[in-house]
N, C-alpha and C positions, 0 to 999 in steps of 0.2 A: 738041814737042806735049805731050808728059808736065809741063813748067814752066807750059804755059798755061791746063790743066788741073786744075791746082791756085792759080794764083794766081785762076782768075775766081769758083770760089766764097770767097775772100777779098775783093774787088772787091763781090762784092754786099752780106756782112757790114758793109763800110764804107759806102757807101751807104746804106743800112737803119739803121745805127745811131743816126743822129739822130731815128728816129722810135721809140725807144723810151724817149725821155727820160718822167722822173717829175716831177711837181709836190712838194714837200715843206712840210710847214707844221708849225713846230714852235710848243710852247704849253703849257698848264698847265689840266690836266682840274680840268674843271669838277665832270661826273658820267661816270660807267660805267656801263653796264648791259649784262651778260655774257650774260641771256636774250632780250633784242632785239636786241645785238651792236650795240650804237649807245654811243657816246663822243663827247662835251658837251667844248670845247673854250675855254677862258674867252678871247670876243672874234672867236674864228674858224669859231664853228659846233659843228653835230653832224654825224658820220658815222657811218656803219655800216660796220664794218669785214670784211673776208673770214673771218678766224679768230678769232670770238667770246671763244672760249679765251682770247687774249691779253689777255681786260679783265678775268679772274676777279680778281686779285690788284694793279688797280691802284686807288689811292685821291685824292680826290681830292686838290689842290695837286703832285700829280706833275707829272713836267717828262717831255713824251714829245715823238716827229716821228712824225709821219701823215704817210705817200706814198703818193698818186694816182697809179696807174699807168693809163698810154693803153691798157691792156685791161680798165680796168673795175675792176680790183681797187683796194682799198685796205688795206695795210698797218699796222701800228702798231709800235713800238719805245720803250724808256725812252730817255731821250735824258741818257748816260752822260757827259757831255761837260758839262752844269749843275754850277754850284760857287755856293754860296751865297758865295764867298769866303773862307772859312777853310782852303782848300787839301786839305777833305775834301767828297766828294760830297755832296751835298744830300739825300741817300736814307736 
């Protein structure tokens, strides 16, 4: 009883998990704006993000990923992973 117990709140986690996927779109800010919390996306839009905070220090030609999360939020990050090619970050 104790094993069955424990595996069926595991069993619902699995279940549940494909409904927590994220949309991702990565791209190259257009504009920021840290007081309406909205970031301008060159080709993909504007969004407004959940943590305004995260646009104070970004300019534009940066290279970020915005995720859509299935609760409404939306997230922002530099996207660390861009290489102009020269084997140093583009930052």
């Amino acid at each position: 009883m104790s094993k069955l117990a424990f595996i069926l709140p595991l069993a619902g986690l699995l279940v549940g998990g494909p409904a927590l996927a994220a949309e991702t779109i990565g791209g190259v800010v257009s504009h920021a704006d840290p007081a309406m919390g909205t970031i301008t996306i060159v080709g993909s839009g504007t969004y407004r993000v959940s943590q305004p905070l995260l646009l104070r220090n970004l300019a534009p030609g940066e290279h970020v990923i915005i995720t859509k999360n299935d609760n409404g939020t939306i997230g922002l990050q530099e996207d660390s992973n861009f290489s102009d090619g020269s084997g140093q970050n583009a930052y």
